[in-house]
C-alpha positions in Angstrom: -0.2 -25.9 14.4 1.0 -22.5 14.4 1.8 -22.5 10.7 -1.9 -23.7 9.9 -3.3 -20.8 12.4 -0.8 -18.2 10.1 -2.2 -19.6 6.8 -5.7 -19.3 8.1 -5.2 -15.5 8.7 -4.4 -14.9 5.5 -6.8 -16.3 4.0 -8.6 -14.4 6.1 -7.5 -11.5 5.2 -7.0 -12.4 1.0 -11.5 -12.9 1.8 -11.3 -9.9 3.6 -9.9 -7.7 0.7 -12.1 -9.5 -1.6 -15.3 -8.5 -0.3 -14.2 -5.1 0.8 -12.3 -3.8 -2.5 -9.2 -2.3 -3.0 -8.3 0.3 -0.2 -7.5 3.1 -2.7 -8.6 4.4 -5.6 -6.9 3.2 -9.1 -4.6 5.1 -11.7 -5.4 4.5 -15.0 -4.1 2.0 -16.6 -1.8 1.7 -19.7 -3.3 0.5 -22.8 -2.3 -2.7 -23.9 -1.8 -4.0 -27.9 -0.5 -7.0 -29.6 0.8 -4.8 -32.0 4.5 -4.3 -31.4 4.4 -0.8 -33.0 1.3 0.4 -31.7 2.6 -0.6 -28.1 5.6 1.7 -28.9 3.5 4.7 -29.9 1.8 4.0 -26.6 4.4 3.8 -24.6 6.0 7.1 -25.9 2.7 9.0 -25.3 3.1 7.5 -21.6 6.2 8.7 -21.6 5.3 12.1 -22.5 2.3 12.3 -20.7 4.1 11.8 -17.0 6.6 14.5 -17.6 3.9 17.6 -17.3 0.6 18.3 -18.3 0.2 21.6 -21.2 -1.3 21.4 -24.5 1.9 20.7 -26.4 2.2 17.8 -24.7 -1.2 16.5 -25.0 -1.1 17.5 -28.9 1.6 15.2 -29.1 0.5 12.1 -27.2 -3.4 12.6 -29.8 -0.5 12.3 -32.9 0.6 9.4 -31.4 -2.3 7.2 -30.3 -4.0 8.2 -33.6 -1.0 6.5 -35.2 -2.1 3.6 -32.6 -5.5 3.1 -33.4 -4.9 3.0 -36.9 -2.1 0.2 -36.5 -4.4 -2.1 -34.3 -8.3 -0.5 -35.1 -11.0 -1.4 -32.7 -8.7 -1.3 -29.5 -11.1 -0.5 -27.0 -8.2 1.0 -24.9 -6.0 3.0 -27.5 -9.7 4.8 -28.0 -10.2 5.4 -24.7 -6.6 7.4 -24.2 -7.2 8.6 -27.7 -10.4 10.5 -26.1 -8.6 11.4 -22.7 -5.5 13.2 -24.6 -8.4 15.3 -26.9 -10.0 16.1 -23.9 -6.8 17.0 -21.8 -5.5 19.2 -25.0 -8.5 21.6 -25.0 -8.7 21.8 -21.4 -5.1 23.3 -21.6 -5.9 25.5 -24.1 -6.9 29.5 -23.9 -10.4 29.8 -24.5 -10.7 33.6 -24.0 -11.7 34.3 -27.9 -14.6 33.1 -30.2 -12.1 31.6 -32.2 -9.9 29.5 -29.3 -13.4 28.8 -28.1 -14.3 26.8 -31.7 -11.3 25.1 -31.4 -11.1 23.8 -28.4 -15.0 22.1 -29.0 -13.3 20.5 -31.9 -10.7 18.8 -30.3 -13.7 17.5 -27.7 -15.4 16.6 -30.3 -12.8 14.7 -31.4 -12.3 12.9 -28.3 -16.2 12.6 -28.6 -15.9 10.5 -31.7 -12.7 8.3 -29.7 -14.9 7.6 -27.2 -18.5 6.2 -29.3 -16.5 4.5 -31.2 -14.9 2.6 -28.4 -18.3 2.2 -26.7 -19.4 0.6 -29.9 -17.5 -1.9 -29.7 -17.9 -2.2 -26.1 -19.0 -0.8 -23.1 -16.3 0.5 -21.0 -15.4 2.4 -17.4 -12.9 4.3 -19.6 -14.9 5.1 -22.6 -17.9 6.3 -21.0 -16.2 8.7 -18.7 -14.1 10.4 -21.5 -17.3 10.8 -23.3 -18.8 12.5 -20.2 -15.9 14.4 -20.4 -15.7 15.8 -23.7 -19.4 16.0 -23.5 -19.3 18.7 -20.8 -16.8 20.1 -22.0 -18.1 20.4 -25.8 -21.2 22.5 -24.3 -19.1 25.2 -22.3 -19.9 27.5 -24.6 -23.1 26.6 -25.9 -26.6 28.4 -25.0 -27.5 27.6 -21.5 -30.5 26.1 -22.7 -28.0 23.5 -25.0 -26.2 23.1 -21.5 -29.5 21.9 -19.5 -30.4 19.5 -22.2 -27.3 17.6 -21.9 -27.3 16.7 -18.1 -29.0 14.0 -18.1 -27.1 12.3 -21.0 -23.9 13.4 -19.5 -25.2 12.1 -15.6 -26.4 8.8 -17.5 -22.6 8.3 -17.9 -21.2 9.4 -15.0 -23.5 7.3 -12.9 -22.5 4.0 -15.0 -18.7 4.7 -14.0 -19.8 5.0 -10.2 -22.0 2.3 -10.4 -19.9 0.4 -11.9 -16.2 1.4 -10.8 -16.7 4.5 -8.3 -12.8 4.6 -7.8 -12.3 5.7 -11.7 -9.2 7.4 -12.2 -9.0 8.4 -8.7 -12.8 9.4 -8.0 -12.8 11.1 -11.5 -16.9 11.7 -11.1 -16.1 13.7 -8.8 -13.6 15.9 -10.5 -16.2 16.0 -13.7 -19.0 17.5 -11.8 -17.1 19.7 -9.6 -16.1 21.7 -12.7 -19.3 21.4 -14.3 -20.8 23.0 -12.1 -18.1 25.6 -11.9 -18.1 26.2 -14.9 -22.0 26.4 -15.9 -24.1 29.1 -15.3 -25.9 28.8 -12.0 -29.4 29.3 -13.7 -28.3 25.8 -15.8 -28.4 24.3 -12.5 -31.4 25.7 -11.3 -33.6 24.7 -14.8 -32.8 20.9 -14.0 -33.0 21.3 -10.5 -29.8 19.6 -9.8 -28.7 18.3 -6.2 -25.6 20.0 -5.7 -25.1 17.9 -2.6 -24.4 15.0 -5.1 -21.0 16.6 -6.3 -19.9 17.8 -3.0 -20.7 13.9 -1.8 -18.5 12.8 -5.1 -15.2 14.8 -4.8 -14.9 14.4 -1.0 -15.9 10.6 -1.7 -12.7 10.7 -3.9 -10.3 12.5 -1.2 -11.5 10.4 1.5 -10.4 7.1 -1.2 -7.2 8.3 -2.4 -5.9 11.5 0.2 -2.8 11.2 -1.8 -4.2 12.1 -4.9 -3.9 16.2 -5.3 -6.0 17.4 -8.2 -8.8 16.5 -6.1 -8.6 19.2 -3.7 -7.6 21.9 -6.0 -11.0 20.8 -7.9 -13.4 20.9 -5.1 -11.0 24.6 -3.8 -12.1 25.7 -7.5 -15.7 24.5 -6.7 -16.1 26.1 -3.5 -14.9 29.4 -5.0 -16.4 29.8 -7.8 -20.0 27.7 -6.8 -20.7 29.0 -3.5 -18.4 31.9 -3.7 -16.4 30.4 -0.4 -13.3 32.3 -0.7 -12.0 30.8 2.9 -13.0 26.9 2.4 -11.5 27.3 -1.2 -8.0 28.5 0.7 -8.0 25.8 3.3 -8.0 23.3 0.6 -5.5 25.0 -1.6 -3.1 25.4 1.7 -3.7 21.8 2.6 -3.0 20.6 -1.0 0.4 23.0 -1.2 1.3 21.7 2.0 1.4 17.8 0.9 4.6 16.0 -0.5 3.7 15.2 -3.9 6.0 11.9 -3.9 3.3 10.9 -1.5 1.7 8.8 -4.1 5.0 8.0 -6.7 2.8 6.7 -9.5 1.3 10.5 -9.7 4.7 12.6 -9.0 4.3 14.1 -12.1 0.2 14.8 -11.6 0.3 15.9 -8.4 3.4 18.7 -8.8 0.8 19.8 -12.1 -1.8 20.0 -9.7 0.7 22.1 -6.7 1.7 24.7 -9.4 -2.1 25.1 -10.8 -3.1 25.4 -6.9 -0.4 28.3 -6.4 -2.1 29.9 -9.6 -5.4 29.5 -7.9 -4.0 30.9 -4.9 -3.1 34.1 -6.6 -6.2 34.4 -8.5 -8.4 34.2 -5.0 -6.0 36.7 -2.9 -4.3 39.0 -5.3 -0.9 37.6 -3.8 1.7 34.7 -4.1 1.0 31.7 -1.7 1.1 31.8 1.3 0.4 35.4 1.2 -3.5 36.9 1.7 
């Protein structure tokens, strides 16, 4: 009797999980080929990409996963990667001259093209928020007016992934329009009347899934700063975030210590001083 009472609560509690979802947010997850060399080229950009996060790196793992895609064509998942490393490669890249500038909406566009043609093929979580992605990010530069006509498109995507799979890459929606709107001009935001309140909701939606998960504090700090020009909110985050043990959530060691050393550059860049000083 008591073994049947033991095996009824957990299958209570296997319903349970069922109907309420996973408790945390999900990593990404490695792509997958039938291709024995394509899985190696994948594996070493894997590799590579969990030792650090810098444009070298991310130039490398591109070279790599092109190789990929061209050994097993029309894997939805080598694109998808293939458009995260483009993207990741110009976001690490200076962009303080016309010329960086042009370069850097290359490589988006490049991780542009990844991305439609994976969503060609199919319709995925990954494919259309890398396109949101490099879609943002391809317009940084553009005429504000350029910038305004794009929301909707770029929002059309970003509500698939949290209609579909809010928990993206660790509340990723929320990370995307937290440094949109950083990273816009605020008269952008005011010609298509956009709810601010949406992206605070989304990047504390992610904390509040995955707490663990660092590069979500030092985005909405970033926000918060440059946004609403909230110097002391943006520090509490930052001192929270610097505060945490990275090997809180193993899988993202590498991430979050990335994340820790951009916050301490944050940190200076607010306050003029090294953290902890103000």
């Amino acid at each position: 009797m008591r073994q049947f009472r033991v095996f009824v609560s957990v299958l209570s509690l296997m319903v349970f999980l069922l109907i309420a979802g996973p408790a945390f947010s999900g990593p990404l997850v490695k792509p997958l080929s039938k291709n024995p060399e394509a899985q190696k080229l994948i594996d070493q950009a894997w590799d590579l990409d969990h030792t650090d996060s810098n444009a070298e790196i991310y130039k490398q793992c591109s070279a790599l996963l092109e190789q990929a895609d061209k050994l097993d064509p029309n894997n939805t998942d080598i694109l998808n990667d293939l458009s995260r490393y483009y993207w990741n490669w110009g976001d690490n890249l200076p962009k303080q001259t016309k010329e960086q500038q042009a370069f850097n909406v290359g490589l988006y566009a490049k991780g542009l093209a990844a991305a439609e043609k994976s969503l060609a093929i199919k319709q995925t979580i990954g494919a259309t928020y890398w396109y949101a992605d490099n879609k943002g990010s391809s317009l940084e530069f553009s005429s504000i007016f350029a910038q305004a006509a794009a929301f909707l498109n770029i929002k059309k995507h970003t509500d698939y992934v949290k209609d579909h799979e809010p928990d993206y890459y660790y509340g990723a929606n929320g990370r995307t329009w937290a440094e949109i709107l950083s990273r816009v001009p605020k008269i952008v935001v005011t010609m298509v009347r956009w709810d601010v309140q949406d992206a605070i909701d989304d990047i504390n939606a992610a904390i509040k899934a995955e707490p663990r998960y660092l590069d979500n504090y030092l985005y909405k700090a970033r926000f918060y700063w440059v946004y609403f020009g909230n110097k002391d909110e943006a520090l509490k985050l930052l001192d929270y975030e610097l505060k945490q043990d990275p090997n809180a959530l193993p899988s993202e060691l590498s991430s979050n210590k990335v994340s820790q050393r951009d916050a301490r550059e944050l940190w200076k860049k607010i306050t003029g001083k090294d953290y902890p000083g103000r």
